[in-house]
Every structure is written in structure tokens, then in C-alpha cells.
NUTOR-723591 format. One record per residue (C-alpha): x, y, z; residue in one letter. Coordinates in pm, whole numbers, plus 50000, padded with zeros to 5 digits. Example, Ala and Ser with C-alpha at 12.3 -4.5 7.8 and 13.67 -1.06 7.14 Angstrom:
BEGIN
512304955050780A/513674989450714S/
//
This chain:
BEGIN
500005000050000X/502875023350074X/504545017149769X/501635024349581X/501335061049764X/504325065449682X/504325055349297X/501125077549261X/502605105749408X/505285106649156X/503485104748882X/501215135848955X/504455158148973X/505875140048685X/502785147248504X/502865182748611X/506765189048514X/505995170548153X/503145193648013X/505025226848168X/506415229847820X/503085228147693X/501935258147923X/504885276347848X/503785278547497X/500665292647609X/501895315347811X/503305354147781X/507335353047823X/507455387847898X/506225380948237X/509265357048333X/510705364448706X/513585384948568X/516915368548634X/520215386748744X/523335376048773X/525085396949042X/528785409249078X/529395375949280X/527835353749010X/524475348649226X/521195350049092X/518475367549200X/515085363049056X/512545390349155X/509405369949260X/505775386149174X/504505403649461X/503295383649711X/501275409049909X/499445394050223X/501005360650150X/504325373550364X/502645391650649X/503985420950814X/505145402351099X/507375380050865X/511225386550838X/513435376250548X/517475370850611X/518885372650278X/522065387550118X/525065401450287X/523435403450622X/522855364550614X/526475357550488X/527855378250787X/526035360251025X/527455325450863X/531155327350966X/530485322551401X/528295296851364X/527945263751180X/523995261951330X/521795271151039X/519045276151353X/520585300151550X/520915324951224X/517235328451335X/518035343451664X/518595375851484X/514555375451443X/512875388351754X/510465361651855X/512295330551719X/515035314851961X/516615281351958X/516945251152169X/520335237452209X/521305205652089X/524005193851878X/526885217451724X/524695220451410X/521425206951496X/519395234251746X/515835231551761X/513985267251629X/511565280651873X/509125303551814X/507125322752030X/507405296952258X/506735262652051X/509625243251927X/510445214551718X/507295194751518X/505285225751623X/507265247051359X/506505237650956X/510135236350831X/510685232950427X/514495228250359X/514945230849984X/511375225749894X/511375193750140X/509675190550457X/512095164450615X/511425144750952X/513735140551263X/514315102851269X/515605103351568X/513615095651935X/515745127552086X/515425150051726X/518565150351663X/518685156151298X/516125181151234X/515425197450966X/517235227150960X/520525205151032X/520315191450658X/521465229450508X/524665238750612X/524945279450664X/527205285750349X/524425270050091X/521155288750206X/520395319950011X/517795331550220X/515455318750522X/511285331350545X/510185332550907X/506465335350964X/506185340951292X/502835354751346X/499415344251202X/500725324650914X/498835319950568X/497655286650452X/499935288550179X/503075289150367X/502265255750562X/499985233650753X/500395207851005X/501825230851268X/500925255751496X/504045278851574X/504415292251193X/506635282450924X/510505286650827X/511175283650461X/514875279550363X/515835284250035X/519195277249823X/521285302649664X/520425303849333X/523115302449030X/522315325748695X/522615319648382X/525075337148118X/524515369747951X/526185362147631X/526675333547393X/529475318847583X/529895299147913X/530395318948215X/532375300848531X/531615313948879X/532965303149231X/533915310749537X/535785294349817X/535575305150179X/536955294050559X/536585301450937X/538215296551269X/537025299451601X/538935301251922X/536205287352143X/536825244852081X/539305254251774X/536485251951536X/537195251351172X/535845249050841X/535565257650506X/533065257250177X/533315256049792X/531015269649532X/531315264149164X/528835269348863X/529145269848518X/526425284748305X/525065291947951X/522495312547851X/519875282347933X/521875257148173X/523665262448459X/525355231248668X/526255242049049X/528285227049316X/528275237749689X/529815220049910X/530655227850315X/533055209650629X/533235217650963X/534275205751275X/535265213751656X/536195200651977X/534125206252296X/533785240652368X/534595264752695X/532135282352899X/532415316852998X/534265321053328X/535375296353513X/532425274453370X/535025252253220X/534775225552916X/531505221752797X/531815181552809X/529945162552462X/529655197152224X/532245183051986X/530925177751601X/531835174651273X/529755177450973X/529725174850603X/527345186450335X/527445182649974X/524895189749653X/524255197949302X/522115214649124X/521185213348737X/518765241548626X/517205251048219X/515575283448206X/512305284747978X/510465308247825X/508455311548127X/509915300848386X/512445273948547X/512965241948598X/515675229448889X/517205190048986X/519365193849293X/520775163049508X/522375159549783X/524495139350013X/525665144750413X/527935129550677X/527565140151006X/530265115751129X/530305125451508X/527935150351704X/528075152252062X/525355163952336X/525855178952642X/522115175352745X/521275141452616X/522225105952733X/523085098752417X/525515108652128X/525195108351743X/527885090351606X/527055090551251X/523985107151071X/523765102750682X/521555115550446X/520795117150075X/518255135149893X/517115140749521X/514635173249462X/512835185749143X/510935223449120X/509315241548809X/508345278748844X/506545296348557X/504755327448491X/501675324448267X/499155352348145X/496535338048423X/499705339048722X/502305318248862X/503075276448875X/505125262149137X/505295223349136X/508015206549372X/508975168149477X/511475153949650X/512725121149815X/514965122250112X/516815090250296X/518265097250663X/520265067450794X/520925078151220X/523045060851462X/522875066851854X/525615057552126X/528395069052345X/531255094952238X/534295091952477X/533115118052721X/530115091852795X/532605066152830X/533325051052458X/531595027452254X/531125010851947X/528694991851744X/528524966251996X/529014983752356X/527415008552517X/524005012252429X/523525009951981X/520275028851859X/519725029851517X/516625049651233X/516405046850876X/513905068150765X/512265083650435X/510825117350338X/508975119450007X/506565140849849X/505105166049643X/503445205649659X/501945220149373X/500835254849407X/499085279849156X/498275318949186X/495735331548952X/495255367748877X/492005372548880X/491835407248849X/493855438348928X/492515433649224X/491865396849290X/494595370849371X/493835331749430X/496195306749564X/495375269449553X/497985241749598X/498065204349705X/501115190049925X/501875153549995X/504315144850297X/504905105850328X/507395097750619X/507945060950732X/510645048851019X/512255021651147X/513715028951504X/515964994351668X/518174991251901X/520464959251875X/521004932852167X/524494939952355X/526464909652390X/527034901652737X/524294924652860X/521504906953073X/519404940953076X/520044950152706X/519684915952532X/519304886152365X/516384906952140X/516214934851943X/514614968352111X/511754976351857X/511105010951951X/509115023551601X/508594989551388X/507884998250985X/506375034751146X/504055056150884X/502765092150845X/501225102550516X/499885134750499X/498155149850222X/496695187250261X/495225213549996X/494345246250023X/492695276849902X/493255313049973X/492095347249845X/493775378749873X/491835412349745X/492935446849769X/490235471849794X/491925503949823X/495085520149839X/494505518250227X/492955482150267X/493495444950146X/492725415150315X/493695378850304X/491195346250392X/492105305450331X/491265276750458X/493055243450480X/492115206450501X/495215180250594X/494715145150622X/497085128850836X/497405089650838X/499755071351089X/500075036551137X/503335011951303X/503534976851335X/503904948451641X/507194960351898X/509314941452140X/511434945252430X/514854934152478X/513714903852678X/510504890252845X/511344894053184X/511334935253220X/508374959953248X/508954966652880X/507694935152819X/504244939752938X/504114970652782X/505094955552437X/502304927552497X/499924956252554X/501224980552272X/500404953052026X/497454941452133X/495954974652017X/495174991551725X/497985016251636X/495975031651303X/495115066151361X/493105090351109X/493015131051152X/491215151350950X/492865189651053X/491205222350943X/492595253750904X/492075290650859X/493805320650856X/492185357150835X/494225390250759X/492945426650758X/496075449950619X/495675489850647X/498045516450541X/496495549750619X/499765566650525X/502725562150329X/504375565050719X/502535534550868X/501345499450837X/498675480151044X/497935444951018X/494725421851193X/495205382851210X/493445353151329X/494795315151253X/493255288551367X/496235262151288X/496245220551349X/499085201351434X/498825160751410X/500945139651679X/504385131051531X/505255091451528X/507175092751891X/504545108552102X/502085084751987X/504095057151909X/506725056052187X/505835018852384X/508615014852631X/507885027453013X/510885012653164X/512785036753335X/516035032153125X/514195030252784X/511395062252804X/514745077752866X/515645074152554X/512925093352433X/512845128852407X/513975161552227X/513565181252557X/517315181152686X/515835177453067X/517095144153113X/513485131353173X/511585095753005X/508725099452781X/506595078152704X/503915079952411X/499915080752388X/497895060652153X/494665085052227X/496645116252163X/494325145651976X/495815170351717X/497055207551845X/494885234451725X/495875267351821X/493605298751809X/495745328351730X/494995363951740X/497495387951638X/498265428651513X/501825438651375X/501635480651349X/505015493051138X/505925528351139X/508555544250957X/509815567450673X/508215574650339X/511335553850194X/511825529950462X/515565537650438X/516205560050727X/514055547951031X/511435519751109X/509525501551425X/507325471051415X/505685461451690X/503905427251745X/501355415452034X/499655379251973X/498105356352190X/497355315852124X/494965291652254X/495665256052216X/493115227052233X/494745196452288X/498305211152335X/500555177552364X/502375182552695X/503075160752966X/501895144353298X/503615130053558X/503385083753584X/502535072553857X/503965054854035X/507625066553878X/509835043353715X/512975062553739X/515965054853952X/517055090154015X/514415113054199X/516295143154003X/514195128453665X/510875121053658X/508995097153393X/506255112053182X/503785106652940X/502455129952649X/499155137052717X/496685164952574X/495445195552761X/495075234152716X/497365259652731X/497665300152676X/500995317752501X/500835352652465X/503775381152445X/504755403552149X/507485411151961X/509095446651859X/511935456751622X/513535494551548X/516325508651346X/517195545651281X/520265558751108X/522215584251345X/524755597151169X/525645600650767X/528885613150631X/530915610350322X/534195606750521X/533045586350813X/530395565650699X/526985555350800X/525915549651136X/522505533851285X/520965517651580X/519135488951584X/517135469451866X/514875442551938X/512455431152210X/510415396552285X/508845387252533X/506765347652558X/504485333252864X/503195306152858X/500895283253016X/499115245953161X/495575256053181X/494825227053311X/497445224053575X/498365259753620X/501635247453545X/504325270553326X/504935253652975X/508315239952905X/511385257852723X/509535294252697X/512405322752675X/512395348652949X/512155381152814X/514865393152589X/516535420652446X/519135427552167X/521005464852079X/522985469351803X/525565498651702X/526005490151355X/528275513651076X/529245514950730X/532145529250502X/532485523450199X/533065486250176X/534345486250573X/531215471050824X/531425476151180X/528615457051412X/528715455551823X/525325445852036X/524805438452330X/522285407452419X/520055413852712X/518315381552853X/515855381153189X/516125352953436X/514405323653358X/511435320853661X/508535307753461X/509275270753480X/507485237153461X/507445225553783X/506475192753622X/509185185853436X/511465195953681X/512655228053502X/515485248353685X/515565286153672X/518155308153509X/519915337053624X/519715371953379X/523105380853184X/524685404052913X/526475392152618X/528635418552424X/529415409952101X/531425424351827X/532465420151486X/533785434551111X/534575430950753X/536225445450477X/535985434750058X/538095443449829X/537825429949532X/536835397749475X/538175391949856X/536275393850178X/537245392150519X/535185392250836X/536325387251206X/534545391651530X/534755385451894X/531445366352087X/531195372652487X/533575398452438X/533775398352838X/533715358552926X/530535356653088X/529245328153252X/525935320353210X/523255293653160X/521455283252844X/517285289752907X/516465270252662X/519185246452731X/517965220952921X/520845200253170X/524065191153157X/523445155253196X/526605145053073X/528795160753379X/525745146653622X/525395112253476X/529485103753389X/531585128453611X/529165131653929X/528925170653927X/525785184154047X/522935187853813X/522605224153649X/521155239253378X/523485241553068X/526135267153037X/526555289052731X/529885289252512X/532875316252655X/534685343552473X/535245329552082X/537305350551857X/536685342351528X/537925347651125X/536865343350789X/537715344350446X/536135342950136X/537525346349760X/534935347549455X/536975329549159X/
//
């Protein structure tokens, strides 16, 4: 049955891609996306206006200011920090989880290259934003408000939408070679790495290469914090891209391979120790006299393997404690907007998401606990989802528009018989039990989204949302069987050392959210600008968690839970401002920028504080320009962390200032950037980091929240070719 899913869902798309050519002899070419190659040999392809369809409370990191932020980190999430409202949740080196507003993970629609790729792993460690390395992306969407049905379903916290830098075509008759190779250093673990571009290009084809290392040891904290034990990684990224421009429009292949050969984790029991992945994508865009085609698909392979690095103690295939995933992603989204009118705009599209997992862990020789079976923690595991949607956007006046959809997703999970490691454990029963059930679930989530824009001067924007926005259970919370102390451990992308154990009768998420972004600024928006955000969510059948009882856990610093459904209240705003201070010929250009969020959240059922919410936070920025000389310093503010969950066992965090600075010079074809992070050392602890597990459970220190990286100096290069 899967296979036929599968084989039907290719052959819509490949239907699709083969009568393109068709359109595009229908169509008008002189309404093709212009496409310019810049001095660096990047494309840029102006998109149609998209109106209502990228809110006002949307950001866009693009450009020079994403390629500054590339060189001090090798986390494609924490780029995102930069956006007020959006925060991440440590993890691995390159593998943070994005929060925003307060909801992390599964919560938060991801597309990576067109692809909407799962974490096959029981503690996330792969997600989706770890498959782009930072040197690739050419620019990342963040809808962090009341986000359109358009830009995703199937999540409730709003969507992040990575793209690829884009390669242009020649301007003559001729080939045209581009490139660029680039590398970094950082002090802070001795981290290094490097990437390669390279493109070749006539005036119809153009054949890309990007390709990205790096690595570091464990990293310092600030102060006397000392080595931050299980933060070493190493990572490796690869892919190529064949496009042929139309008449109309543009049609893309990319694949894709990556090695993540070691990645350490300070607050997780367990390790990655390899993490491979392939993928294979396929897009058209074209412009027609009626609007705009998109049609995308994509199969992705993830191959995942959990154990012990040596700061756990060592292992190999078989010691310590071997986890293994293999895991698919495949699917499709076709997406039209039709011009009805001057006026008028409608967007309809259909998306298809198939994910299916395997999830073992292999007997241990010698090991009476761990053995003589294999753990079958997610047995031939299934989620299919298949949504469509329809949305219009109308602009009445110079002063008004406004934006309505709706949404339908299907979501279809299924997972076969499990079993324990032997029959003589509490796992056991709970195998028998698991199995004697039926594990095929069916959700039919509805969505809508609602948006009200007004611009009663060419000084000031105001924009009115509701979303009501359904998120489906993802194949661990329901599907997680084992409630022995040791293997419910296992589970969990939470970093609080706690076990988790999945629910069968888990409901979809469906968040109510109400929200107003209000932008001021000049006529040109060159010289000053403030947005402001408030919003507040509702969730129905938010998945947290509730205490077993009686406990299963050996340690009374952990507790064992299980994902249950309840209702829960988030509400805060965010607020951004810039203003240029000072313009001169000979000294350059000189603004201020700042930023302001602030989340709450809430159990309404147990008046408890919901897990991983960042305490209110600040960033201000002195930034200045010369010429082709950048200067940045800021200064990051963060509150202590009080709001906890009490049932989780969440510790508080002490307030602290980071100062930060950093700049870069080009000349030429060459570019050089350096910067210093925690310019002043500071210690301080993560609030979103969870515990330091690994210097509890291996080195018997006393269990604290997890400390944030020390002073880092760092440099890069980067030479166009």
C-alpha cells in the first residue's frame, strides 16, 4: 500500500513537470521572474509580489546580512536568533531546535529546499534545519505570526522556509564560470571549516556545486564554567544542482548527500555518532498570462546512529547502548496563483508528505538488561499526509486588502507489532499491551487564517490576524511503547534528562491565534522603522506532559512522563527598530538597531508554566558602514528564567549580558570578516538549554542547567573565483 502512495505521488508531479512545456507555449514570456546575475555570480530572481501572502510580521534574512552572520556559527538555527520572537533550543553543534514564540520542534512547519524532512531520531537530533549547512542557504522566510495557509499546515508555531542560493545563467553566447571558496576559525573548541562553490552556466543551463566541512572540539564556557563536556561535532554537506531556464519560467534538479560523522550532546544521554543523508529534489516555476506555477517533489533518505562518544565513556557498534533509524521523506506541493483581476489574487495548491521509520536498538552481547532481542522502539512506522488549500487575497483600496484561506490536511499514521529486549522487564508487558491494540490513527485537521492589512499613510502599516492552525501527533509521542525507566529515557527532544513515554489516544494541536503587527517608519523605509507585534494563542489539545505514577525512574532528580493532551495560553509580542544616526561622506553611516520579545506561557489545566519558553529578551545593536568597511557591536540582554514547569522539573536561570562584536572589509573579489562573541567571558546558563546531563550522569557534578559557550574570537575568508 505504501509503495503504491508513493508511485502515485510521483506520477502527479511528473505529470505536472511534463506538460510545463506545453503551458509555456501558452503563456506570455514577457512576464518571466527576471533573472540577474550579480557581481558575485548569484542569481536573484525578483518573485511577483506576494502581498498578504508574507505578512507584516514575517522577516526575510537574505544577502550580505545572512552571509555575515554565517562565519560564528555552523547552526543554520541560530541564524534565526537575529529575528525577535524566534530562539533556539540547544542541541548538537549544528542541529538546534527553532523556537518560536514559545513552541519548538514538530510545532514549527520547516521546508528545507522545497522538502519538509522528519527528525528520525527519538531525541530529534537531525532536524530539519541541520540538513542545510549555513554557506548553501540563500535566504530563510520566518512567519512568525498568524501564518497563511499557503506557507504551511500541520503546525501551529508558523513556518521557516529555507531556500538555496540560486546560480544565473550567462549573459552572452558563451559559458560563464563562477565560484567562490571561503573558511573560518574559532577560538572557542578550535572550530574550523571551510566551503566551495562552483557553477558553470550558459544562457539556458547552469550546473552548480556547493559543498561545506566543519568541525570542533568541545567548547569552553564563559568564566570559570570550564569545558562544555559532549559539544564536539563534525559535519559534512554536499549537493548539486542542474537548472534550464524556459520561456516562462524554470525548471531545477538538485541532490544531495551528508555525513555528520560525530555530534556530541551535552544535554542528552546519548551521542550521534554518525547521521547520513541523501536527497534528490525537482521544482518548476513559471509565469503564465493567468499567474504563477510552482510544482516541487522530493525524496529524502536519513540513515541515524545513537551511542556513546568518549566523554560518555566510549563505545562502538557493539558496547554501550547501539540505537539505530532509517527513515524516508517523500513528496510533492503544487501550488498555483491566479490573477483574477487587478485586484483579485487566488492561491490553491496540494502537498503530499509521506514519512515512514524504522527505530531498533540491537541486543548487547554480554548484557543481561540490554539483550538477547532486538529493542523495537518504532517497527515499519508511517505518516502520510496529504493537505490542499485555498486562499484569496483582494485589495480594495490604496488603504485596505485583506487575506482569507482555509486548509484541510489529512494525516494517516500507522506502526507495526514492537518488542522489548527480553521478556522478563516491564517493557515487556508494555510491548504485549502496545500490540494488542490498534495503532491506526486518522486526523482530518482544518485550518484558517484571516488578515485585515491597512496603510492609512505612506508612514505606517497596520495588520489584523486570526489563525486557527492544526498540528497532528508526530510518530514518537504516539508511538513511543517502552515505560521502563532506562528506555522512556531514551525518548525525548527536551534536553531535561526526563523519560517519555507515548499516547495512543493523543488529539491534534489546534491553536487559536489572534494577532496585530503596526510598522511605522519613513516614506522610503531607508532612514528609520519600528514594528511592533502583540499575539496571543489558545491551544486545544496542546501535547504536553503528565507525571506516571507510580515513577519508574531510579534518580528522583528525573521524573517519567507521558504525552498527554490539555490546554494551554501563550501570549507576548514582539518589537523591532532601526534609525540611522549619523551620515557622512568621510566617516560613513551609522544606525541603531534593537529588538524586544517577550513569551508566557501556560498549563491551563494544571496551572503549570509550559516547558522551554524564553524569558524576556533584548538585543541592541551599534551598527556602521564605510564604503566597503562594516562595523557591528550589540549587546544581548536576557531576563532570568522564573517561569518554569514545575512538572518537568525545570530549573531557573539567572539574567546576563552578552557583548558581542564584529567586522569586515571586501576588496575585490576578497572578503574578510572577524569578530569577537562574549567579548567579556561571561558565565551564564542556556534557558532554553535544558541540563548538563553528561557532567551529572558520567563525572558526578551536580545537576545544572546548561552553560553557554565563553569568549570565541573568530575569522573568515572568502575569495569569489
Amino acid at each position: 500500500m505504501k509503495s503504491v502512495r508513493l508511485h502515485g505521488s510521483v506520477s502527479l508531479l511528473t505529470l505536472v513537470l511534463a506538460v510545463s512545456p506545453t503551458l509555456a507555449q501558452q503563456s506570455k514570456p514577457e512576464i518571466l521572474p527576471e533573472v540577474v546575475v550579480t557581481a558575485d555570480g548569484q542569481a536573484k530572481m525578483s518573485p511577483p509580489a506576494t502581498g498578504l501572502a508574507s505578512p507584516l510580521s514575517a522577516f526575510t534574512l537574505s544577502g550580505q546580512p545572512l552571509q555575515r552572520l554565517s562565519p560564528a556559527t555552523s547552526d543554520t538555527a541560530s541564524l534565526l536568533t537575529t529575528i525577535p520572537g524566534v530562539d533556539v533550543a540547544t542541541g548538537g553543534g549544528v542541529s538546534g531546535l527553532p523556537v518560536i514564540h514559545g513552541l519548538a520542534s514538530d510545532r514549527v512547519n520547516v521546508i528545507t529546499y522545497g522538502m519538509a524532512i522528519t527528525a528520525f531520531c527519538a531525541n530529534h537530533m537531525n532536524p530539519p534545519l541541520s540538513h542545510a549547512d549555513t554557506s548553501g542557504i540563500g535566504s530563510v522566510e520566518v512567519l512568525s505570526g498568524v501564518t497563511p495557509v499557503s506557507k504551511g499546515g500541520d503546525s501551529i508555531a508558523g513556518s521557516i522556509l529555507v531556500e538555496r542560493k540560486r546560480t544565473g545563467f550567462a549573459a552572452g553566447d558563451g559559458l560563464e564560470v563562477h565560484g567562490s571558496i571561503s573558511g573560518f576559525y574559532r577560538s572557542n573548541g578550535h572550530g574550523v571549516g571551510g566551503s566551495l562553490e562552483a557553477s558553470i552556466a550558459n544562457r539556458d543551463w547552469t550546473l552548480a556545486y556547493t559543498g561545506a566541512w566543519s568541525r570542533s572540539d568541545n567548547t569552553k564556557a564563559g568564566g570559570n564554567g570550564g569545558v562544555i563536556r559532549s559539544s564536539e561535532y563534525e559535519s559534512l554537506n554536499h549537493m548539486v544542482t542542474l537548472s534550464r531556464r524556459l520561456d516562462n519560467g524554470l525548471v531545477t534538479v538538485s541532490g544531495g548527500i551528508q555525513n555528520i560523522p560525530r555530534q556530541g550532546y551535552p544535554n542528552a544521554w546519548m551521542d550521534m555518532l554518525y547521521n547520513r543523508a541523501a536527497f534528490v529534489n525537482a521544482a518548476y516555476e513559471g509565469s503564465f498570462d493567468w499567474g504563477r506555477l510552482d510544482a516541487k517533489a522530493y525524496w529524502h533518505q536519513t540513515d541515524h546512529y545513537m551511542n556513546f562518544l568518549d566523554d560518555k565513556g566510549g563505545s562502538t557498534p557493539k558496547t554501550g547502548m547501539p540505537m539505530y533509524t532509517r527513515g524516508h521523506d517523500a513528496g510533492w506541493s503544487v501550488k498555483a496563483s491566479i490573477d483574477l483581476s487587478k485586484q483579485d489574487v487566488v492561491r490553491i495548491g496540494n502537498e503530499l508528505h509521506h514519512a515512514d521509520l524504522d527505530d531498533w536498538w540491537p541486543a548487547v552481547a554480554g548484557s543481561m538488561m540490554m539483550g538477547p532481542n532486538t529493542y523495537r522502539n518504532i517497527n515499519d512506522g508511517r505518516r502520510d499526509r496529504i493537505g490542499t488549500f485555498a486562499e484569496w487575497e483582494r485589495t480594495w483600496s490604496k488603504e485596505w486588502s485583506t487575506l482569507i484561506g482555509g486548509r484541510v490536511d489529512v494525516v494517516d499514521m500507522n506502526t507495526g507489532d514492537v518488542q522489548s529486549y527480553n521478556g522478563m522487564d516491564t517493557d515487556a508487558t508494555a510491548a504485549t499491551a502496545f500490540n494488542a491494540r490498534n495503532h491506526h490513527r486518522t486526523d482530518v485537521n482544518f485550518d484558517l487564517t484571516a488578515l485585515i492589512r491597512w496603510k492609512p499613510t505612506d508612514q505606517a502599516d497596520a495588520e489584523f490576524g486570526y489563525a486557527r492552525k492544526t498540528r497532528s501527533p508526530n510518530l514518537y509521542e504516539r508511538y513511543a511503547w517502552g515505560t521502563g525507566g532506562m528506555s522512556s529515557q531514551m525518548t525525548g527532544w527536551f534536553g531535561d534528562g526526563n523519560g517519555y513515554i507515548g499516547n495512543l489516544n493523543l488529539k491534534p494541536e489546534v491553536a487559536h491565534t489572534v494577532s496585530t503587527t503596526v510598522s511605522l517608519h519613513d516614506p522610503a523605509s531607508k532612514t528609520w522603522s519600528l514594528k511592533v507585534t502583540p499575539y496571543v494563542s489558545y491551544v486545544e489539545n496542546f501535547i504536553d506532559a503528565d507525571r506516571v505514577a507510580p515513577p519508574m525512574m531510579w534518580d528522583p532528580n528525573f521524573v517519567q512522563l507521558k504525552f498527554a493532551n490539555h490546554d494551554a495560553l501563550l501570549w507576548g509580542f514582539d518589537a523591532s527598530a532601526r534609525a540611522a544616526v549619523w551620515s557622512s561622506p568621510t566617516w560613513g553611516d551609522v544606525s541603531v538597531t534593537g529588538q524586544l520579545a517577550y513569551t508566557r506561557g501556560e498549563n491551563l489545566d494544571t496551572n503549570d508554566g509550559l516547558y522551554r519558553v524564553m524569558p524576556l529578551n533584548a538585543t541592541i545593536g551599534l551598527d556602521h558602514r564605510l564604503g566597503d568597511w562594516t562595523n557591528a557591536f550589540d549587546v544581548k540582554l536576557v531576563a532570568a528564567k522564573t517561569d518554569v514547569s514545575k512538572t518537568r522539573l525545570e530549573q531557573t536561570t539567572p539574567g546576563y549580558a552578552l557583548l558581542n562584536w564584529k567586522t569586515g572589509y571586501r576588496w575585490g573579489q576578497v572578503s574578510f570578516d572577524v569578530g569577537v562573541d562574549n567579548i567579556l567571558d561571561k558565565k551564564y546558563a542556556l534557558p532554553l538549554g535544558g541540563l548538563n546531563v553528561v557532567d551529572y550522569g558520567w563525572y558526578g557534578q551536580p545537576l545544572r542547567p546548561l552553560l553557554g559557550t565563553g569568549r570565541s574570537f573568530w575569522a573568515a575568508l572568502k575569495v569569489q573565483l
